[in-house]
Structures are given as C-alpha cells and as structure tokens.
C-alpha positions as CSV (number, residue, x, y, z in Angstrom):
1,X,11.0,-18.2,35.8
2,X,9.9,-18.5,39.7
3,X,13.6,-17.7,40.7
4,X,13.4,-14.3,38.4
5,X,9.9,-13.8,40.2
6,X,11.6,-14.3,43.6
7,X,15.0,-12.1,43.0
8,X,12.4,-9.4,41.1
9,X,10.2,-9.3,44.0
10,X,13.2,-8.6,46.9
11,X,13.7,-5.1,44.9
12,X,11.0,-2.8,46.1
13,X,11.0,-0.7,42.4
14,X,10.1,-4.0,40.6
15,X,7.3,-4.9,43.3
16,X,6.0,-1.7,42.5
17,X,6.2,-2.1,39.7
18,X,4.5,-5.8,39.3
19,X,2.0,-4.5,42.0
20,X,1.1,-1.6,39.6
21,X,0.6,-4.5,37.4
22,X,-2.0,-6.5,38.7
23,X,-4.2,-3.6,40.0
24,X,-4.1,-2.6,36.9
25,X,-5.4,-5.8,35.1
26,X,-7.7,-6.4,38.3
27,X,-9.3,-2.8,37.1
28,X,-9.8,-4.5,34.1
29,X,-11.4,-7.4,35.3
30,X,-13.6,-5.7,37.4
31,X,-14.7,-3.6,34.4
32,X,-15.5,-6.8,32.4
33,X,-18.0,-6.9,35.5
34,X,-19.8,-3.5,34.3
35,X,-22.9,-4.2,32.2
36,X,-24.1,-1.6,29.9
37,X,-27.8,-0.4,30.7
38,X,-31.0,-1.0,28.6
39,X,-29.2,-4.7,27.7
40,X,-31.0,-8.5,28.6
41,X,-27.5,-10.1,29.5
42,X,-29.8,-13.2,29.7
43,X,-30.8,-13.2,26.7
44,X,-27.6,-11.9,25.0
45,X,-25.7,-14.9,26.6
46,X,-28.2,-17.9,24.7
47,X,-27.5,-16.2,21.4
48,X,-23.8,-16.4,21.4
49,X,-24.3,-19.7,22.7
50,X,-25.3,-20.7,19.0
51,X,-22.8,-18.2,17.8
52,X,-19.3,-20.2,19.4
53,X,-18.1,-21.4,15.9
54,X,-18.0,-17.6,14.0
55,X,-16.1,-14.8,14.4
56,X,-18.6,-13.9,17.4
57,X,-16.8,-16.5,19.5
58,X,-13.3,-15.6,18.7
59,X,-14.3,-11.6,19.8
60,X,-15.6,-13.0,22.6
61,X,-12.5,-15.1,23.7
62,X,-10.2,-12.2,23.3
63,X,-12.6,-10.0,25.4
64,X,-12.4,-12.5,28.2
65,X,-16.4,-13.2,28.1
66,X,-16.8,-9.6,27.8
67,X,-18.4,-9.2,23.9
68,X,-20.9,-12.1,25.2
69,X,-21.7,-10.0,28.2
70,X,-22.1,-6.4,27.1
71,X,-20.0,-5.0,29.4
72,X,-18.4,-1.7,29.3
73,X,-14.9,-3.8,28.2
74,X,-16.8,-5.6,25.3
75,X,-15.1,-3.7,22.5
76,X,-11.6,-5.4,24.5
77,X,-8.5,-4.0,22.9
78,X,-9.2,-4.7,18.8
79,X,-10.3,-0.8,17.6
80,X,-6.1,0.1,19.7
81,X,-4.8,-2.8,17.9
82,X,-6.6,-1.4,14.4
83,X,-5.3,1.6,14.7
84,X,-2.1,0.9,15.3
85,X,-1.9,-0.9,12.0
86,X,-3.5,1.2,10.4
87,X,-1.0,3.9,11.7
88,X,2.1,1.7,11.2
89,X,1.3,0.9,7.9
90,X,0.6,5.1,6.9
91,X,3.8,5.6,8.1
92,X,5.5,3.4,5.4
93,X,3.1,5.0,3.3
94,X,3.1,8.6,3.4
95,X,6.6,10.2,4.0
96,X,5.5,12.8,6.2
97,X,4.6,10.4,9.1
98,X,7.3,8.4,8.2
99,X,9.5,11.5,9.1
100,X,8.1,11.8,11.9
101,X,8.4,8.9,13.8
102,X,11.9,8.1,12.5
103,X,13.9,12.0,12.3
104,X,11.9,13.3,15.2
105,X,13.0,11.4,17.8
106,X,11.0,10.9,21.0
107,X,8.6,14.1,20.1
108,X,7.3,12.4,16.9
109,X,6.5,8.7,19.1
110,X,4.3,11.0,21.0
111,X,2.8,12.5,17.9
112,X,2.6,9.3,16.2
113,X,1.0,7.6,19.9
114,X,-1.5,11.1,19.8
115,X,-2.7,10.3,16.3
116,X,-3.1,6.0,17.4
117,X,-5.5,7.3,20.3
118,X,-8.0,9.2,18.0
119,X,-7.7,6.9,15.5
120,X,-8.7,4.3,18.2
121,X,-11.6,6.8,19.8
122,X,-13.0,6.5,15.9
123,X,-12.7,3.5,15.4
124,X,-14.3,2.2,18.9
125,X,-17.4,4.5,17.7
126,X,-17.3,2.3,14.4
127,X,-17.3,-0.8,16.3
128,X,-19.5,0.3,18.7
129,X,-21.9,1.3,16.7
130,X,-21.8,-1.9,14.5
131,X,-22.5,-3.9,18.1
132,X,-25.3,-2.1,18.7
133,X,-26.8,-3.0,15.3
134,X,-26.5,-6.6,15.8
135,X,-27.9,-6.1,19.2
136,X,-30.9,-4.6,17.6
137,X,-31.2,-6.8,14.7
138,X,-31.7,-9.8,16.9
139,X,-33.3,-8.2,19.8
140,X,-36.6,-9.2,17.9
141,X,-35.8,-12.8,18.2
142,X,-33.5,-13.1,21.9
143,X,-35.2,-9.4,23.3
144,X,-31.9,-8.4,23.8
145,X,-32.3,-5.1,23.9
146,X,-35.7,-3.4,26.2
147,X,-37.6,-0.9,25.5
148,X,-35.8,1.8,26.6
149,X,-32.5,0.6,24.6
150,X,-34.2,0.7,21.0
151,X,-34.4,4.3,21.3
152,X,-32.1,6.9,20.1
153,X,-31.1,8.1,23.5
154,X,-30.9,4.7,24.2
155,X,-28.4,4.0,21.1
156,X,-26.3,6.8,21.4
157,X,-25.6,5.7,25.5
158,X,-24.5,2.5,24.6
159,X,-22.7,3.4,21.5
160,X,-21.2,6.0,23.7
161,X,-20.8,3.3,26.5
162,X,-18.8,0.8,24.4
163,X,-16.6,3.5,22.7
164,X,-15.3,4.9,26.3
165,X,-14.7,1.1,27.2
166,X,-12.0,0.9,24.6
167,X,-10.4,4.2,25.6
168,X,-10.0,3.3,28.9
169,X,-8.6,-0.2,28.1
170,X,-6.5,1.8,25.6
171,X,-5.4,4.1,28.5
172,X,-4.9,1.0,31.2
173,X,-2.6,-0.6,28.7
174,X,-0.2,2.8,28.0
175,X,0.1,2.7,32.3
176,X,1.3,-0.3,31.9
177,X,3.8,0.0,29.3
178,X,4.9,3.0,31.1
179,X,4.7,2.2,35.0
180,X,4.6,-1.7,35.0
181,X,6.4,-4.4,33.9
182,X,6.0,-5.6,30.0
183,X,3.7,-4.0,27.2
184,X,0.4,-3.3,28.3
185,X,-1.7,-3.9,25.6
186,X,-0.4,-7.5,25.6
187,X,-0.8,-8.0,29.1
188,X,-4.8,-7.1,29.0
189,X,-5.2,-9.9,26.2
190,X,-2.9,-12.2,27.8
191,X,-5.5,-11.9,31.4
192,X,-8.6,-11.5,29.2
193,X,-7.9,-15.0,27.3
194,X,-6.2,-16.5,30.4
195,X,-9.4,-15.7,32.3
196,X,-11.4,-18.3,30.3
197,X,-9.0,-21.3,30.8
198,X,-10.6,-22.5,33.9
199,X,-13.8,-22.4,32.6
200,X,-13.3,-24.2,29.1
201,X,-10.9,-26.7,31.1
202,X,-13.8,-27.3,33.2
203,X,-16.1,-27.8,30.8
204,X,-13.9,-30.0,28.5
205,X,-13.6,-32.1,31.7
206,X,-17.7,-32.3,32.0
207,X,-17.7,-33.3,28.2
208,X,-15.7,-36.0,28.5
209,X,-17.3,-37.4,31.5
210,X,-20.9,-37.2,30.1
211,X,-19.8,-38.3,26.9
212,X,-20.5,-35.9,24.7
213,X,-16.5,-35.7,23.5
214,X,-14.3,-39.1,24.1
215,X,-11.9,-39.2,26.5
216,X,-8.6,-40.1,24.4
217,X,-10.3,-36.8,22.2
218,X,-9.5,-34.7,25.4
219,X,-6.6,-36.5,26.0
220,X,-4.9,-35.8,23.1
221,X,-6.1,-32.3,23.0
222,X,-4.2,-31.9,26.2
223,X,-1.1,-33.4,25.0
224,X,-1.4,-31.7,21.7
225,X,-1.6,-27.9,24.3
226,X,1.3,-29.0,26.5
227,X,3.7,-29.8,23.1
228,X,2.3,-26.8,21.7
229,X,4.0,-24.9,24.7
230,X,6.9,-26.9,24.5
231,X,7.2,-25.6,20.9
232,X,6.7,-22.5,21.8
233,X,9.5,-22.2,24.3
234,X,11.7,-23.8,22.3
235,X,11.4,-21.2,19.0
236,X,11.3,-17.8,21.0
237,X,14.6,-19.1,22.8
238,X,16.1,-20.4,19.3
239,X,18.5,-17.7,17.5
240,X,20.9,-17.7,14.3
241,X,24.3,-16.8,15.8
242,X,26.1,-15.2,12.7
243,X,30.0,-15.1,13.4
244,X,31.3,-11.4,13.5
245,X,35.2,-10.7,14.0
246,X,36.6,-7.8,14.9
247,X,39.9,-6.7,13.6
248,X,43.4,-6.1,15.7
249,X,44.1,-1.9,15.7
250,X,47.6,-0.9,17.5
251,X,46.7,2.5,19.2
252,X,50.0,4.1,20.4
253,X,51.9,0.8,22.4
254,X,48.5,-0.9,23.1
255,X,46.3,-3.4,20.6
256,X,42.8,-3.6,20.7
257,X,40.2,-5.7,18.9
258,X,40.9,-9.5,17.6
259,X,38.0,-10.8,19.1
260,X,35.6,-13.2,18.2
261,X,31.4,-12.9,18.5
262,X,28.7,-13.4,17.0
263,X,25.4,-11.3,16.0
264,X,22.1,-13.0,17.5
265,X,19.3,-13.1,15.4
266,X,16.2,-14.4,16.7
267,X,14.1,-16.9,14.9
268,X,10.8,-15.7,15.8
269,X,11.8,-12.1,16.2
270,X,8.3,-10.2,16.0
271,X,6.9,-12.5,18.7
272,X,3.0,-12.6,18.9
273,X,2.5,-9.4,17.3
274,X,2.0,-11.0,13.8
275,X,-0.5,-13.7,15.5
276,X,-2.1,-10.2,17.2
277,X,-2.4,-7.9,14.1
278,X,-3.5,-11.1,11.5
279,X,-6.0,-12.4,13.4
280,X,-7.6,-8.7,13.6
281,X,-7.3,-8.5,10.1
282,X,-8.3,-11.3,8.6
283,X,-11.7,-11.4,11.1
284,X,-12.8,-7.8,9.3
285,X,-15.0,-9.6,6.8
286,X,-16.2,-12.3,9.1
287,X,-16.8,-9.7,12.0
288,X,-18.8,-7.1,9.5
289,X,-20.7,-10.3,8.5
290,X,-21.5,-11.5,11.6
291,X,-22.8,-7.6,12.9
292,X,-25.1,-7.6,9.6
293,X,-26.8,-10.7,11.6
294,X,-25.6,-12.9,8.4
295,X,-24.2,-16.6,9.5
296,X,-23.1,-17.7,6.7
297,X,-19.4,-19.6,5.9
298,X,-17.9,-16.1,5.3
299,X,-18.8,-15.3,9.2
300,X,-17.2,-18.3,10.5
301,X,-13.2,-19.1,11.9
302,X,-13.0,-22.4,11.1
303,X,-13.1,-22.2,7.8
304,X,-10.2,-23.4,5.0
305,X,-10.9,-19.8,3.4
306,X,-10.2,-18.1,7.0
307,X,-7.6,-20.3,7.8
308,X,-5.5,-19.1,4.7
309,X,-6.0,-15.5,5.0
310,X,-4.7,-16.1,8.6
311,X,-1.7,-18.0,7.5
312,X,-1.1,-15.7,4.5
313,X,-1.7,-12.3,7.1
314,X,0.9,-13.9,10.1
315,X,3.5,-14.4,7.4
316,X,2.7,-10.6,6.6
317,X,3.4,-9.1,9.5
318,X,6.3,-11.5,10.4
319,X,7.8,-9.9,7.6
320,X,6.9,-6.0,8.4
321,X,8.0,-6.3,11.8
322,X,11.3,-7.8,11.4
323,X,11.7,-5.2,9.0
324,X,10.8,-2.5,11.3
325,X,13.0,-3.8,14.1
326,X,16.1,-5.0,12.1
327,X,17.8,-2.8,9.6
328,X,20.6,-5.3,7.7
329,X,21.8,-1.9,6.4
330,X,22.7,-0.2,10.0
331,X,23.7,-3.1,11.6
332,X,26.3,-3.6,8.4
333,X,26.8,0.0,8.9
334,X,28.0,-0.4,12.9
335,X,30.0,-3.4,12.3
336,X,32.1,-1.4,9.6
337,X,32.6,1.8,11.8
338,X,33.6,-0.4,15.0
339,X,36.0,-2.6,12.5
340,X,34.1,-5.8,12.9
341,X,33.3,-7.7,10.3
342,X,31.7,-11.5,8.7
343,X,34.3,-13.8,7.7
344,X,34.0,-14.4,4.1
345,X,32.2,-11.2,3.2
346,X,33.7,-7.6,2.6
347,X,32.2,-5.1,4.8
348,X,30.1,-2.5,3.5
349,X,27.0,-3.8,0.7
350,X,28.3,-7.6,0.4
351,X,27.9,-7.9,4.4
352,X,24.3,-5.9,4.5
353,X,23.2,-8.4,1.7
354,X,24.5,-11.5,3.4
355,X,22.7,-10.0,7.0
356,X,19.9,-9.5,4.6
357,X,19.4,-12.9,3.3
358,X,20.2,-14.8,6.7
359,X,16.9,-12.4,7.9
360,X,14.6,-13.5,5.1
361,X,15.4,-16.8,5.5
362,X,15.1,-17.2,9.4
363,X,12.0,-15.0,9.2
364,X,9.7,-17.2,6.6
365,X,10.6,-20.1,9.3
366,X,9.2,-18.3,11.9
367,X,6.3,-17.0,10.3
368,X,5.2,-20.7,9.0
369,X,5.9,-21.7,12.6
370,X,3.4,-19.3,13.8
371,X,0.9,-19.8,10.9
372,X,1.1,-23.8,11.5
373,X,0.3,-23.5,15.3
374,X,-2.5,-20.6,14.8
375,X,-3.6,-22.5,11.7
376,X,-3.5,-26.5,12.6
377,X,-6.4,-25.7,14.7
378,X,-8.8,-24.6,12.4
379,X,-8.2,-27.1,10.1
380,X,-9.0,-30.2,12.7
381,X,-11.9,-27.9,14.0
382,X,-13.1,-27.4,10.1
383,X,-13.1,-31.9,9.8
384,X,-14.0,-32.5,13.0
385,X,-17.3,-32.1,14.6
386,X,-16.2,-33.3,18.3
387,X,-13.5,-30.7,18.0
388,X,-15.5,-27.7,17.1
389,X,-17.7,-28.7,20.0
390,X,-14.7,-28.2,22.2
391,X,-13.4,-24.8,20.5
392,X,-10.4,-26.3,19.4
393,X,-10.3,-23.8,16.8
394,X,-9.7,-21.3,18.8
395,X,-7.2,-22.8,21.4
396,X,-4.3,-22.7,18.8
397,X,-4.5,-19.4,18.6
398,X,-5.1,-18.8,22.4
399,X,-2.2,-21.0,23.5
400,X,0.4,-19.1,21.4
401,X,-0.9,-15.4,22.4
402,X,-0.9,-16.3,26.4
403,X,3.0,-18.1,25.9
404,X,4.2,-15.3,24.0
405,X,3.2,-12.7,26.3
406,X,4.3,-14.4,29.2
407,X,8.0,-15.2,27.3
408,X,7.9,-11.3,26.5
409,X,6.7,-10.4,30.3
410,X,9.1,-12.5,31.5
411,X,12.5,-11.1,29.8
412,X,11.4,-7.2,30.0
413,X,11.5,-8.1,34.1
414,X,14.8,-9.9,33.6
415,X,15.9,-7.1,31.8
416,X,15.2,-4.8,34.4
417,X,16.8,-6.8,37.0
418,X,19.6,-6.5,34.8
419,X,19.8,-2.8,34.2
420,X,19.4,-2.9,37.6
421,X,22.3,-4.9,39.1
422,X,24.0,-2.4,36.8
423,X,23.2,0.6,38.2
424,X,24.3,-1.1,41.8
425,X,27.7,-1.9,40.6
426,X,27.8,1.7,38.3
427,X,27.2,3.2,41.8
C-alpha cells in the first residue's frame, strides 16, 4: 500500500489527482463545521447523548458528528444513496429505464445519473423536513430550536438548509468519481466515519481507565477490530479461479490458441455496497420512528429484529449487484466466440449454467461474510450492557465500510498506475 502511495505520487496526474481528493473531502469537513441558524447546538448535543443506542446514533456516525450537530452536512450522503436504490431497482422494474441505461450507452448513464439527482433533491427535502420535526418535537423539552426557528420562515430555512447540504455532498462526491481517485460517494463516508475513530478510541481508553468498561473488555474489543481487518483483507483478495482453455486454430502456416487460464471470480464481488445500501434500508422504520420522537425497540440498532433485516438486506444486495456486474450468459458468450472454453462442459448453455452456479455459490459466502461481521456486533451489543456503552454495535459495521473503501481506493489508483505504465510503453 505505501509503495503504491509513493510510485502514485512521483506521477504528477495522479498527485492531482489525490490532491483533488483531499480538498475535496477537507471541503467536506469544513462543511460539517457549518451550523444551521435558529438551532441550540448545546442543547441538541445532550439529547443525542441519550439517543447513542437508536438509529439516531447510527445517522450520526455516518454523518461524522454532523446529524448530532445540525450542520449544513447533517443529512450526510443517505437521501444519494436512496435514490440510487431506488433508481437501480426501477430500472429492473420498468423496461423503459432499463433500456435506457443498458441500449443507450453513455447518453442513458447521464439520463439515468440526471433522474438519481432529483430523486436525491426530493428526497433530501423528505428528510429534511422529517429532521426538522423531531427538532421541534423536542425543542419543548432540550429548547432546541429558538424562537425564531419555530416559525415558518424559520422551518422552511432549515428545511431548505439541510436539503442543499445533501446536494452539495451529492455534487462533491460526482467530482470525485470524476476528477479524483476512487468513487466519491464512498470516499465522503469512508472520512465522515473515519473522523470519529480518534474520538471513540479516546474515549474507550478513558472508560477503561475510570472503570466504567474493564480493561480485558477493551482489550478484546481491540483484538476482535484488528482480526476483523485481517478478515477483511483476506476475503476482498480471495477469488474462485475457474479453469478456461482455449482451443488450437491453424490460420494459414501459423497455430494460435492452446493455452491455459483461468476466469477470476471474486468472492466478495459487490464490495461494501451491499453493507452501504442494507443498512439504509433496513434503518427506514427505525429512522421514521425515531423522527416521530418515539424510542421504542422498533427505533433502536441493536436489536435481534434489526439485526435480521440487516442480515437478510446485505444478502440482498450481494445478490443484485453481482448480478448487475456479472452476466454468466455474456461471459459464456465471449469464451465461445474467442474459442475458449471449461473443461468438462460444452460451450454454449451447459458452460453459462456451470458459470452460473459457481456465482451463486461464491456469492451466498460472501454475503453471510458480510452479514456475520455487520451483524456479530449487534448481537454482543443487544446481551451486553458494557458493550452498548462502548458502541460496539456500531463498530462492526464501521470497520467493514472504512476497509472496504480503502481496498477499493487503493486498487482504482493501482489501476491507474497501470493504465498508465501502459500508455508510456504504447507511446
């Protein structure tokens, strides 16, 4: 990792490119800095402080202290990552879009990407409406909110406020994707939960050393992180190699082909987007509960009910994005037009079912790998007083998102250096 840091760094592009980077997220940072007017941050701050165990808590993790704030970042990236399931799953559902992000070519992504952005701007006004509800509801308890911020000018400012705050993170993501290095949207949550490491680490430290949590408790919860990691390596680099041979052709006094190779196909294929997409999903009901002021089992994350809808929704979207990205049928396709084919299978349908079958089976172990680590968490937090204390329940979760991305981040640069040690020896 530090010697593809070092090479990428000599290129001037990729420095660029890694400098766009980090202004970038240090826009969004300071952002996260913003408050919204007519808003007691004070006050807002000792309510969420008895609010760390619901879905309140998990909003506010992924929002890097933002939700907890009122800043103009508080909304964080969840109404983009809505819409673009909502999005992805109308385009398996009604042909039309379907059509047009698949026949279309790059003209349709930029419809498709058009129709994600309003769908987010609505969204955000959903959400950001629903904030301002709960700010209201127990501003008569905290005094959240002043005077001023109870009215309807007042409303409609910070409704306003919250909904441009997602726009722009929306926007700051897509520069990213475009300019930087890596997928932007993943890079904003992997700095806004990264941000918070320091302080929980701290505080985990100050637990343990004024006894409120035992030490061997924080020990183990440390050990239990840095094998978590371990894990985590260890699956994204894992890959089923299925044997592929190509056969011999005689083209005028020449022979091509008659080699041996294999097709890669990677364990854990859709990466952290299932962990991304289920956890927005499944906190819906919690989230709507928690804005109605209700706190109640049904508004909490470490609960067995919420840690089975997560497990069940990761398992999901394991499924739907391996779909998406591997098509058993194409890739069957290709071998049989370039004259390769699997030992023991005809090429054609019996080599598209056999692809087919290798994929389900390699793709329900990486979805219960993802649901165990996400999961695990919530369970000991559920039993275990001392470990809800220390937010266990959400470090699972965390730990996998800010590995992921930084696996991803790491390859699309190595990739680059790639294509680009290519173009030198092209030229």
């Amino acid at each position: 990792m530090l010697q593809t840091l070092r090479n990428a760094w000599k290129a001037v592009d990729l420095r660029k490119k890694i400098l766009f980077t980090l202004l970038i997220v240090l826009l969004y940072r300071l952002g996260n800095a913003v408050y919204v007017p007519y808003v007691n941050t004070g006050a807002l701050t000792s309510y969420f402080d008895s609010m760390q165990s619901t879905v309140l808590g998990l909003l506010n993790v992924m929002s890097g202290g933002a939700f907890s704030s009122a800043t103009i970042f508080a909304l964080s990236i969840q109404p983009y990552i809505n819409a673009s399931i909502i999005i992805q799953l109308l385009c398996i559902a009604i042909p039309a879009l379907e059509r047009m992000s698949k026949d279309e070519g790059e003209e349709g992504k930029k419809k498709i990407a058009s129709i994600t952005r309003y769908t987010t701007v609505a969204i955000g006004l959903i959400q950001g409406f629903a904030y301002y509800m709960l700010l209201k509801n127990q501003s008569a308890v905290y005094g959240i909110l002043t005077a001023d911020g109870e009215s309807i000018w007042g409303a409609i400012v910070i409704i306003l406020t919250f909904t441009s705050g997602s726009a722009l993170i929306m926007w700051l993501g897509e520069q990213i994707t475009e300019f930087g290095i890596g997928n932007g949207i993943s890079i904003i949550l992997f700095a806004s939960i990264i941000s918070r490491f320091p302080g929980d680490v701290s505080q985990m430290i100050s637990s343990a050393s004024q006894g409120i949590t035992p030490w061997w408790v924080t020990a183990l919860m440390l050990l239990g992180a840095l094998l978590m990691i371990m894990l985590i390596v260890f699956i994204n680099d894992s890959e089923r190699k299925v044997p592929v041979q190509y056969a011999k052709r005689v083209v005028g006094r020449k022979m091509y082909g008659g080699q041996s190779t294999h097709l890669p196909m990677k364990v854990n294929m859709s990466g952290v987007l299932p962990i991304i997409f289920a956890q927005s999903i499944a906190s819906l009901p919690a989230t709507v509960a928690a804005f109605a002021g209700s706190t109640g089992w049904w508004a909490r994350t470490d609960t067995i009910f919420y840690a089975i809808l997560y497990f069940l929704l990761i398992i999901f979207f394991a499924y739907f994005y391996s779909t998406i990205q591997f098509n058993p049928i194409e890739v069957a396709n290709n071998l049989k037009n370039n004259g390769g084919f699997i030992p023991g299978f005809r090429p054609g349908k019996p080599t598209s079912d056999f692809i087919k079958r290798v994929l389900n089976k390699i793709t329900l172990f990486g979805a219960i790998y993802l649901g165990i680590i996400a999961v695990v968490p919530i369970i000991i937090s559920h039993f275990s007083e001392t470990a809800a204390k220390s937010g266990v329940s959400l470090g699972g979760t965390s730990i996998i998102i800010v590995v992921g991305v930084a696996i991803e981040t790491m390859r699309a640069l190595e990739a680059q250096l790639m294509m680009r040690n290519y173009k030198g020896f092209l030229s």
